[in-house]
N, C-alpha and C positions, 0 to 999 in steps of 0.2 A: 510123168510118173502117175500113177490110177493111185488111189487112194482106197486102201483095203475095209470094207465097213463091215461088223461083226454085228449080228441084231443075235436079240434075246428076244422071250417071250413074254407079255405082260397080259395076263389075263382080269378080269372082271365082271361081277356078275350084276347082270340086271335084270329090271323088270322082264317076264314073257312077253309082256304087248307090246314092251319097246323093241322085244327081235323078232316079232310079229309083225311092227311096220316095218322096222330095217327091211325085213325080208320083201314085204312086200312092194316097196318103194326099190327095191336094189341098190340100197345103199350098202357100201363098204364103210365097215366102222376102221375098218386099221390105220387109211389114211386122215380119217378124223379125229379118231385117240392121238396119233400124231403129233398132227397140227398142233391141237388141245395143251400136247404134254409140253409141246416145245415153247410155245407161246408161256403156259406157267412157268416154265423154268428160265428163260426171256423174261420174263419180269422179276423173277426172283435175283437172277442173279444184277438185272438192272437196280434194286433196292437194296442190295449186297452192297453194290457199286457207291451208289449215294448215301450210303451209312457211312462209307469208309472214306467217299468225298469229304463229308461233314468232318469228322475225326482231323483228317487232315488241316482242311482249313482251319480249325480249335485251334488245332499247334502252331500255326503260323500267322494265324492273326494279329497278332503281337508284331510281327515282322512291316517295318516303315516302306511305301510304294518306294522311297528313295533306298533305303537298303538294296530292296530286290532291284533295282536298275542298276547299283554300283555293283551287285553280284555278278549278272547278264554282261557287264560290260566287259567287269575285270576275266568273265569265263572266255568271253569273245575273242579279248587280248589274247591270251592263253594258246589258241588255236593256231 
């Protein structure tokens, strides 16, 4: 099954000299805005991620290695 992608428009204005080399160089800025945006929001949501790591580990820190192994065990039985 294809996977339906919907794009929008993101525009930006910049220097003239810089779409004066684009142009003259033949670079495409849209595969680089891209990259660019995805990579930032790649790292956003990766610092998203390790905040909420942090958070978590707080609350269970408190929690004995022997605890969490009688939990693991008894979930294991369980099954």
């Amino acid at each position: 099954m294809e996977r339906e992608v919907n794009y929008v428009t993101v525009s930006a204005k910049i220097p003239r000299r810089l779409k004066e080399l684009l142009d003259k160089y033949g670079i495409k800025p849209g595969p680089i805005i891209r990259r660019a945006l995805e990579e930032e929001v790649k790292k956003r949501v990766l610092a998203e991620l390790e905040e909420k790591a942090r958070e978590i580990f707080g609350k269970l820190s408190h929690i004995s290695d022997e605890e969490v192994a009688f939990l693991v065990r008894e979930d294991r039985e369980k099954r």
